[in-house]
N, C-alpha and C positions, 0 to 999 in steps of 0.2 A: 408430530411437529412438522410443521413444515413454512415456507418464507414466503410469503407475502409481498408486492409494494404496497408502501405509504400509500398509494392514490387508492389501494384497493381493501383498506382498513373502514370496518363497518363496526357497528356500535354492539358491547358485550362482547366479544372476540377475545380469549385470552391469552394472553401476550408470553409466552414460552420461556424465552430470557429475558433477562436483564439489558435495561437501555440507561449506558453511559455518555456523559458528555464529553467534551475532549480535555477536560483538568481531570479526568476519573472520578466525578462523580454521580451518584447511582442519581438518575431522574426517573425512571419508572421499574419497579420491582418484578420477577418473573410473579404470574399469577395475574399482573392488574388488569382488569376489564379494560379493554381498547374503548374509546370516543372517536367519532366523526373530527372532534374539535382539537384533537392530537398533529391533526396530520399537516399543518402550516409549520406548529411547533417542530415537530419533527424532520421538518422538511427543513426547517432552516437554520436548525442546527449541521444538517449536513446531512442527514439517514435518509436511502431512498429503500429498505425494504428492514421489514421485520420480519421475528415470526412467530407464530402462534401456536397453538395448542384448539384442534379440533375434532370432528368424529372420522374425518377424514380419514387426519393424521395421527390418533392416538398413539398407533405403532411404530410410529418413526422415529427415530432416533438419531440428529444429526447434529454431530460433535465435534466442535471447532477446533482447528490446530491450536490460534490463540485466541483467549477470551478478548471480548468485547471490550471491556476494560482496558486492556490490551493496547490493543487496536487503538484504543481513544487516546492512548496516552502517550502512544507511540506519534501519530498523526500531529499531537500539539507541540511536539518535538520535534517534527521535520518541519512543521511551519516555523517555527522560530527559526531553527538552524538555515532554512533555505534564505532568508529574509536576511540573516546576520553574514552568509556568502553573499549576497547580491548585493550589501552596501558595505562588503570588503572589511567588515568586523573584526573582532578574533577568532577562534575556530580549529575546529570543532568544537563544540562543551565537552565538558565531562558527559551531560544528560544522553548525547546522540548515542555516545560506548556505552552507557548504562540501559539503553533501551536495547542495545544491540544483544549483549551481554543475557539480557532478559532473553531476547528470543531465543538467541542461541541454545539456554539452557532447559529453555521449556520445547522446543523440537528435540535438543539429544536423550529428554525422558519422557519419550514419547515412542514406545518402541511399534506401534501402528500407523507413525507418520504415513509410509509412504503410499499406505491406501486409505486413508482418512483424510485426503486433501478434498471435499466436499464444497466446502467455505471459501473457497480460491475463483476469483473470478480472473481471468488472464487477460480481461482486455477491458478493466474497472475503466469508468467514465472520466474518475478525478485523480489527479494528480497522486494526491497523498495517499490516498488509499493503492493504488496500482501499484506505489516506493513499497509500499508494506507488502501486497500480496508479492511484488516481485523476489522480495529478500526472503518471505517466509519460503517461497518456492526454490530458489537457489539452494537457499539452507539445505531444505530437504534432500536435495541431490546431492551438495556437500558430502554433507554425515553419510549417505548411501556410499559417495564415492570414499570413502574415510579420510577426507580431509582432517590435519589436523587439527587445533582449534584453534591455533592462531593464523592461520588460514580459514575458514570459518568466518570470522571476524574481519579481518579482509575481503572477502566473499560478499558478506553481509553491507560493511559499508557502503563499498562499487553497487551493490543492489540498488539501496534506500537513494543514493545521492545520483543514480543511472539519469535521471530525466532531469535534473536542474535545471540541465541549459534552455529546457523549456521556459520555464521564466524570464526569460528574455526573447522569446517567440511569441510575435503578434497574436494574441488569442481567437482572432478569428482561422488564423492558418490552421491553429492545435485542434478547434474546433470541427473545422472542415476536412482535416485530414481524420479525423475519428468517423465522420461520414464519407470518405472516400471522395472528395470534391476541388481537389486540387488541382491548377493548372500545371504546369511545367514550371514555369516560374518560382509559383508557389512552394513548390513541392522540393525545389531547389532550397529555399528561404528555409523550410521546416528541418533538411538532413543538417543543417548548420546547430540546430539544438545540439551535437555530441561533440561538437569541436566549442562550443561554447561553455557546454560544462565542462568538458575539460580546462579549459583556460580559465574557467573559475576557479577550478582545483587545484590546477598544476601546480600554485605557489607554498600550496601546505602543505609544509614540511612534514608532518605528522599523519596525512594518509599516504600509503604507501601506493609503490606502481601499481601494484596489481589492483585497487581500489580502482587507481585513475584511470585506467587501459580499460577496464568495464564499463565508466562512464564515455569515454572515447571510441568504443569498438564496441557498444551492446547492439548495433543496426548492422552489423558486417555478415557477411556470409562466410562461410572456414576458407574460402579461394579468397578473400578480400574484393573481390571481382563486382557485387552489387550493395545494396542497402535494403534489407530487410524491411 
């Protein structure tokens, strides 16, 4: 097995896992013959790599902390919830602790976490996906360091909700700071993303400091001295 992008999907190619949409459901089954004519489809749903099953890779074996599914289900939950902070809604759902909840329990039975993080990409393109990989990753150092679980979960929030205040950063800035191309100016305008999500948050009552202080201080160095 091994991962693929979309742009480099060729015809008959057999597709390893399962490819879910973002309500969780299955749109292409492990086993199905890859098409040339997949790859818009899957482009605009949001996937930029899959993987497959080849002569290459028959040997391989790489096993996600959480499934796909997962993933997909988690992502249409932080679009909502971000959207319902940003036009000052009510908040959190129920849904956001339920997905949190999810993860939680599927890293603490997982007793190969901490060298099975394969599927982690640390510096993901989009948004939603990088909330996920970041919480999955915290997690895991959590449970290492034996937080408890209701720290855990606090952990977890501050993770998912860490970049908010990006949503209120001009997208070209978000853009161009992912390619390194920032003026001074700029680059002032983007560190306000963590004082913005905090002031998104600060009013709810129901996530806790330690949530908020993650979302406020995840670009700090331990001296507080620069911006990460």
């Amino acid at each position: 097995m091994r991962k693929i992008s979309i742009s480099q999907i060729k015809d008959g190619q057999i597709l390893a896992k399962p490819i879910y949409d973002a309500s969780g459901r299955l749109l292409l089954s492990k086993g199905t013959k890859l098409k040339p004519g997949y790859k818009m489809r899957l482009t605009n749903i949001g996937l930029f790599s899959v993987f497959i099953d080849d002569e290459f890779s028959k040997d391989i074996q790489m096993d996600e902390i959480i499934s796909e599914q997962t993933r997909e289900e988690t992502k249409a939950v932080l679009k909502s919830e971000f959207t319902k902070f940003i036009s000052k809604q009510s908040y959190p759902s129920k849904e956001i602790y339920t997905v949190v909840n999810n993860i939680i329990d599927i890293i603490l039975s997982r007793e190969d976490v901490m060298v099975n993080i394969c599927d982690i990409k640390s510096k993901d393109k989009y948004l939603y996906e990088h909330s996920i990989n970041v919480c999955v990753l915290s997690l895991i150092l959590g449970v290492y360091l034996k937080y408890p679980e209701n720290r855990l979960k606090e952990l977890a929030i501050g993770a998912l909700l860490h970049d908010i205040g990006k949503l209120l950063t001009p997208k070209d800035i978000v853009e161009r700071f992912r390619n390194g191309n920032l003026s001074k100016e700029e680059f002032e305008i983007f560190k306000s993303h963590t004082i913005d999500g905090y002031e998104i948050i600060n009013q709810k009552e129901d996530i806790s400091y330690i949530s908020k202080a993650i979302i406020l201080m995840h670009h700090e160095h331990f001296d507080v001295q620069d911006f990460l």
